[in-house]
C-alpha positions as CSV (number, residue, x, y, z in Angstrom):
1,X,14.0,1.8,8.6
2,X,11.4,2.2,6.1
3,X,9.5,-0.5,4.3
4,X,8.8,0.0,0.7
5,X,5.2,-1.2,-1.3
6,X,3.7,-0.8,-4.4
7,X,0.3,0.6,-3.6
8,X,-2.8,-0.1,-5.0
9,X,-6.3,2.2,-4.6
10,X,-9.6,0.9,-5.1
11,X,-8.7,-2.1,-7.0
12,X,-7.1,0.4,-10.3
13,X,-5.5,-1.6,-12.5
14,X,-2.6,1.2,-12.4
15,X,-0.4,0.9,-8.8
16,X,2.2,3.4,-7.7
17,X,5.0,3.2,-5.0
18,X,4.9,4.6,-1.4
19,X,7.0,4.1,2.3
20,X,6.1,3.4,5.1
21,X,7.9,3.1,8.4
22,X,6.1,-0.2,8.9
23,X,3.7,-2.7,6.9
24,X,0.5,-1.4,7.1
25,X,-2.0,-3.7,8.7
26,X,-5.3,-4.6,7.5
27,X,-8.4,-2.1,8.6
28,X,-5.6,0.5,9.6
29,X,-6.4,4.0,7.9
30,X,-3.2,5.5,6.0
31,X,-2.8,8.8,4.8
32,X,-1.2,9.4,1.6
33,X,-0.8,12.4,-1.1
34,X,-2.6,11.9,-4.2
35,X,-2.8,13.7,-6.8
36,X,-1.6,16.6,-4.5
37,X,-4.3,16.3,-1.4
38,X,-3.7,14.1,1.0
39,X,-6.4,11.3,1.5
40,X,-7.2,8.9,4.1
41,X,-7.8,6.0,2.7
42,X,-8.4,2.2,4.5
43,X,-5.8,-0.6,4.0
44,X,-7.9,-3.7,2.5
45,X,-5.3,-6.0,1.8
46,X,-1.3,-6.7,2.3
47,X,0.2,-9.2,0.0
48,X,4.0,-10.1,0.0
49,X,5.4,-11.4,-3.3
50,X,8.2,-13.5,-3.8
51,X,10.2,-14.6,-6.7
52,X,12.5,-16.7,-4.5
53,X,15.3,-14.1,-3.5
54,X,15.2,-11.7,-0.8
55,X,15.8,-8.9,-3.4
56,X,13.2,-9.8,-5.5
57,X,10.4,-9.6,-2.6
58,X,7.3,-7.2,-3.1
59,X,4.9,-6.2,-0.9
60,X,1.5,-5.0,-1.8
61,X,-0.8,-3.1,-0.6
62,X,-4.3,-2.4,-1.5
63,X,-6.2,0.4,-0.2
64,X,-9.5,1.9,-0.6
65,X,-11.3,4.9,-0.4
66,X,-14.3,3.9,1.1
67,X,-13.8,4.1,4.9
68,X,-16.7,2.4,6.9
C-alpha cells in the first residue's frame, strides 16, 4: 500500500506530489528526485487535511533541505 502527499520543500509556495509506502514522520530524512538528482532532505512537518470525506483527505508534507 502506498500513501500519497503533496510535498512541500523549504516552505516554496509551489508543492508537488510524491508516494510513500508510509507517512513520513517528523525528523526522518527522505530521499526524493528533484529536479533529476536525488536529495535528502528532512521532514519538518506532516499535516492531514480534511474536507469532511474520506476522499477528499490530504496529507502534507513539508520538507527541508537543511539537515542538522
Amino acid at each position: 500500500m502506498t500513501v500519497n502527499c503533496r510535498l512541500s520543500i523549504d516552505n516554496r509556495p509551489e508543492a508537488t506530489d510524491a508516494v510513500f509506502q508510509a507517512v513520513p514522520r517528523i525528523g526522518e530524512s527522505v530521499a526524493l528526485s528533484i529536479d533529476g538528482t536525488t536529495q535528502d532532505l528532512r521532514v519538518s512537518r506532516v499535516v492531514h487535511v480534511t474536507n469532511g470525506s474520506l476522499e477528499g483527505a490530504a496529507i502534507i508534507v513539508e520538507v527541508t533541505t537543511n539537515i542538522l
